[in-house]
C-alpha positions in Angstrom: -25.0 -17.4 18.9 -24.6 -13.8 20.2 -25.4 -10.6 19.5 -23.1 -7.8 18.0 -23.2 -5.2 20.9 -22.1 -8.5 23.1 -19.5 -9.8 22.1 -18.0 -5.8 21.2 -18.5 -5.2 24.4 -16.9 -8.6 25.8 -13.7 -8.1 23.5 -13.6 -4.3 23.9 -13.2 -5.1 28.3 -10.4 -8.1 26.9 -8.5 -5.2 24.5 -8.5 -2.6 28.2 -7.0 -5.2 30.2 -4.5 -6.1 27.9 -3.6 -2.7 26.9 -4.9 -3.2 23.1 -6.6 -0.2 22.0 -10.4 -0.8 22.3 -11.0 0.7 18.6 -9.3 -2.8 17.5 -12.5 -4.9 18.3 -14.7 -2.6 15.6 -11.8 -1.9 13.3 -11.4 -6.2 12.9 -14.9 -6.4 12.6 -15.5 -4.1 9.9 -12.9 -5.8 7.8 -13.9 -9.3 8.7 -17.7 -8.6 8.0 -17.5 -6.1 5.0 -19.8 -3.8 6.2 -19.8 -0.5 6.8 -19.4 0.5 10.3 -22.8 2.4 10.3 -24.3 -0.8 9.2 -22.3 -2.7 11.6 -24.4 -0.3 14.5 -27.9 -0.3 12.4 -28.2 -4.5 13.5 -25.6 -4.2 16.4 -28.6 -6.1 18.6 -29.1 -8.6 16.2 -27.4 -11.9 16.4 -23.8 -12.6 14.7 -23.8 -14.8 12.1 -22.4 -18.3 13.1 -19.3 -18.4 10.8 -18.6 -14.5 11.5 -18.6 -14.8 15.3 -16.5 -18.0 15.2 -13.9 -16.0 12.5 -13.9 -12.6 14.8 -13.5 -14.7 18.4 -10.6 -16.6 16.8 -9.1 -13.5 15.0 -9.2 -11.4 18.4 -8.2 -14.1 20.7 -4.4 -13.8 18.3 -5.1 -10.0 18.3 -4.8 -10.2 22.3 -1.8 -12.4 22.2 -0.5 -8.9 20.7 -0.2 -10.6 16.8 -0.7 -7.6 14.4 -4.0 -6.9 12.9 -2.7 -7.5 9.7 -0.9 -10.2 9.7 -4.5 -11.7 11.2 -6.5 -9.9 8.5 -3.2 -10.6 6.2 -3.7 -7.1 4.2 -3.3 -3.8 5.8 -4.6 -0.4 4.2 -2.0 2.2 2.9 -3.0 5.4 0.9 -6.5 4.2 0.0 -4.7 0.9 -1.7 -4.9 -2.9 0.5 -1.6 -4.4 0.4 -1.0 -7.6 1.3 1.1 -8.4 4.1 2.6 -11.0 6.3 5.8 -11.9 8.3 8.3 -11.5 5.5 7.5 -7.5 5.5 7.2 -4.6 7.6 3.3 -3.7 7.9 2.8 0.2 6.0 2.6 2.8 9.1 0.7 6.0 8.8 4.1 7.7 9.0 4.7 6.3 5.5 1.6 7.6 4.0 2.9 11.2 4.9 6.0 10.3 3.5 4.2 9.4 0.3 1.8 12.6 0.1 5.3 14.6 0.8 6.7 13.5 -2.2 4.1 13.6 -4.6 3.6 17.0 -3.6 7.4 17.8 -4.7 7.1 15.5 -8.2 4.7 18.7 -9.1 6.3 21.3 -7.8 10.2 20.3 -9.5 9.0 17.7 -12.2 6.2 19.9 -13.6 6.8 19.5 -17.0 9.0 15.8 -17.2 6.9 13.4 -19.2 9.1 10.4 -17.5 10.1 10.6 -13.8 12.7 8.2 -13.3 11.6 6.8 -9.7 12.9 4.1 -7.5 12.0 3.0 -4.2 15.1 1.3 -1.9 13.9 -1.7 0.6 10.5 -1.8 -0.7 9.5 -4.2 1.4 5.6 -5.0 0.4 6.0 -2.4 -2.3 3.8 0.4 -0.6 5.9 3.5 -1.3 6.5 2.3 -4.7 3.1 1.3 -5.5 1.5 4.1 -4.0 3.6 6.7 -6.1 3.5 5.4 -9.1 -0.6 4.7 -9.0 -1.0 8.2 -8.2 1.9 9.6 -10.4 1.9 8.0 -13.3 4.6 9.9 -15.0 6.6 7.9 -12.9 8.9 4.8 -14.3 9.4 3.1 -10.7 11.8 0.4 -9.6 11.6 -0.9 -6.4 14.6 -2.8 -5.0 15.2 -5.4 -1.7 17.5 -7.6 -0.6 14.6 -10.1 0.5 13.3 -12.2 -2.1 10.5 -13.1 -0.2 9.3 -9.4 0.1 9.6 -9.0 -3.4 7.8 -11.5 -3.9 4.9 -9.8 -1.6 5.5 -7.0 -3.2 5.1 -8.3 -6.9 1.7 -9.7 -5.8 0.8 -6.0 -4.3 1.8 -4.7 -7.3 -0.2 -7.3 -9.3 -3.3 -6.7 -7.2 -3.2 -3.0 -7.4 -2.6 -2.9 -11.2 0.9 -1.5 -10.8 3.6 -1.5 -13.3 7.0 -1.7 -12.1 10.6 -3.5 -12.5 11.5 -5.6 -9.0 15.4 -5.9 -8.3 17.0 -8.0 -5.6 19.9 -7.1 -4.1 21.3 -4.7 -1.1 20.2 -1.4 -1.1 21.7 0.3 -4.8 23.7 -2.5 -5.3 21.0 -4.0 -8.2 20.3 0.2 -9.4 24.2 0.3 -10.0 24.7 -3.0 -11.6 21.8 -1.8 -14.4 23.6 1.3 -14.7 19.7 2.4 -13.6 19.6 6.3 -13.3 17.3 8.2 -11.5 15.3 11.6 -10.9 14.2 10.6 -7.2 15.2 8.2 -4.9 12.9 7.0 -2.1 13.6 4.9 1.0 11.9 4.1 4.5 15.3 1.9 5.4 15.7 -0.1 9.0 16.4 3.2 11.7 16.1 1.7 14.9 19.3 1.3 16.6 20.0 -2.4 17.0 19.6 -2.4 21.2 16.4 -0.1 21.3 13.3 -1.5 23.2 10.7 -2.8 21.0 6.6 -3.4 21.4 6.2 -7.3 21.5 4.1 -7.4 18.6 6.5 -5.2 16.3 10.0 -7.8 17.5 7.8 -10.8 17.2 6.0 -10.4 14.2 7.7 -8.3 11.6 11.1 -8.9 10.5 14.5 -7.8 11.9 16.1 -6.9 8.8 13.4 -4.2 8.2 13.6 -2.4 11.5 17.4 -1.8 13.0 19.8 -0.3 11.0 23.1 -0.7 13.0 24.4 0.3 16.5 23.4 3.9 15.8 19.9 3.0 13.5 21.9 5.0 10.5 23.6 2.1 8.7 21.4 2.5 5.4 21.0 5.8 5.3 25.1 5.8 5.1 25.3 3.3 2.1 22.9 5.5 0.2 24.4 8.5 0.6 27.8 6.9 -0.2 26.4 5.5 -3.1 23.7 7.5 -4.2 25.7 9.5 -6.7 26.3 6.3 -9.4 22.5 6.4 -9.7 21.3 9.8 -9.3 21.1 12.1 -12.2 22.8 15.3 -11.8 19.9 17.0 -11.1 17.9 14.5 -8.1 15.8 14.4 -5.2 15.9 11.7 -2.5 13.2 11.4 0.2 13.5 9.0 3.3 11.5 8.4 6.2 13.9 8.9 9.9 13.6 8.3 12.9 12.2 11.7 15.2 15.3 12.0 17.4 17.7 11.7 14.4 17.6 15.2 12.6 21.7 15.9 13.6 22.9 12.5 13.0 21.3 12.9 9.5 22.0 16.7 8.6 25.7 15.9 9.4 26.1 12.4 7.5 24.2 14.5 4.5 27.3 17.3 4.8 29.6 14.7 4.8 28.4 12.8 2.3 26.9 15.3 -0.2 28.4 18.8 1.3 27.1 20.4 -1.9 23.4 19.1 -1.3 20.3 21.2 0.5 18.0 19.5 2.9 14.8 19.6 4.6 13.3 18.1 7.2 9.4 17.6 8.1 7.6 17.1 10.9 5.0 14.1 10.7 0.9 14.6 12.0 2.3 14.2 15.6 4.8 17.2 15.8 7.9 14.4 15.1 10.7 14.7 12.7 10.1 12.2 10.5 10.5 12.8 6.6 14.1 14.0 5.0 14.0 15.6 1.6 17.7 16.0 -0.3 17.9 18.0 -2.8 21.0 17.6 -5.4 20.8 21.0 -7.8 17.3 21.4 -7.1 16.5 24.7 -5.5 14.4 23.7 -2.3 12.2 27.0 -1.5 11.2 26.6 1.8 6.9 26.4 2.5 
């Protein structure tokens, strides 16, 4: 057998040479042994137990062949909640978590006194948008839609896991909101936005699925379907919040004033300083922060 601090410090020198970030080999073993991390360093000259060094040398050895975390793991954490993931759905981002806080934070400020907020979350993927909101809203009625039955069907077990009540629609986009005549007070989406030729990280092209990552030759494919659409589902007075990508701010305030001249929109800038959350506001008087 071997100690903690060894085999850390064996995996942490494997994680540098392969350009993995050396928090990884701490991070896995947290999760795999569930301990704390202080407790992890209390005993870190002790020797590993037999069945947890042979699970965390397997585990990193796919880790360093660049396979997501995650999908090792096969949960990720998102807003406090573990969601279950695996090749059928995008793995949760950080990015997304803003995305959530960002619209919880405008459920108050325009929704203060609505006993039902009429919610729906487009391309759910493994559910955590929709999950997420509703757990910590629960005014919310939330619908989540995809046109992947096998993410719904990650999604329905997130859901399940997480004690979260909602309705699961398959179908393309609002296609299955329109054909239950399904109206809403907010509509929120992290669609596909990278353009179809852009460069991807091994571990994001080989591991998570196309269909939730490029959206068209320009990466704005979805976000034109919704806002073609949007208005046979929306209530007349509706919010819609999407995540973007950071260099597409023009693209989107343009196809927003051609879609939905008469709408306002705001733009926010993620923890990094990048454009990444769109807010449209449909009769809704956005005052600025």
């Amino acid at each position: 057998m071997t100690i903690f601090s060894k085999a850390v410090r064996e995996y942490r020198k494997a994680c540098r040479e392969n350009d993995i970030p050396e928090e990884t080999v701490m991070t896995y073993l947290v999760e795999i042994s569930r301990r704390e991390r202080y407790d992890l360093y209390l005993h870190y000259e002790e020797e590993m137990p037999e069945d947890l060094e042979k699970e965390f040398r397997a585990g990193m050895e796919r880790i360093l062949q660049d396979e997501p975390m995650a999908h090792v793991l096969g949960y990720s954490w998102f807003y406090g909640y573990k969601m279950l993931v695996n090749g059928d759905v995008l793995i949760p981002r950080v990015e997304t978590e803003e995305l959530c806080a960002y619209v919880l934070a405008r459920l108050d400020r325009y929704f203060p006194d609505q006993e039902v907020i009429s919610c729906a979350d487009v391309g759910t993927g493994s559910g955590a948008i929709g999950i997420t909101v509703k757990l910590e809203e629960p005014r919310t009625r939330m619908t989540v839609t995809d046109i992947s039955e096998e993410a719904l069907a990650v999604a329905r077990k997130n859901a399940e896991l997480n004690g979260a009540e909602m309705e699961f629609l398959a179908g393309d986009m609002l296609k299955p909101l329109i054909e239950k005549k399904v109206t809403l007070d907010v509509l929120i989406s992290n669609p596909p936005y990278i353009p179809q030729d852009e460069q991807m990280e091994r571990s994001v092209v080989d591991f998570e699925p196309h269909v939730a990552l490029f959206g068209g030759e320009d990466g704005l494919k979805f976000y034109r379907d919704i806002f073609r659409d949007c208005k046979q589902v929306l209530k007349e007075r509706a919010m819609m919040a999407f995540e973007m990508g950071w260099n597409q701010r023009e693209n989107l305030t343009n196809l927003v004033h051609e879609y939905l001249p008469e709408a306002e929109t705001e733009i926010i800038r993620d923890m990094s300083g990048k454009d990444r959350i769109l807010f449209v506001y449909l009769n809704i008087k956005h005052d600025a922060e």
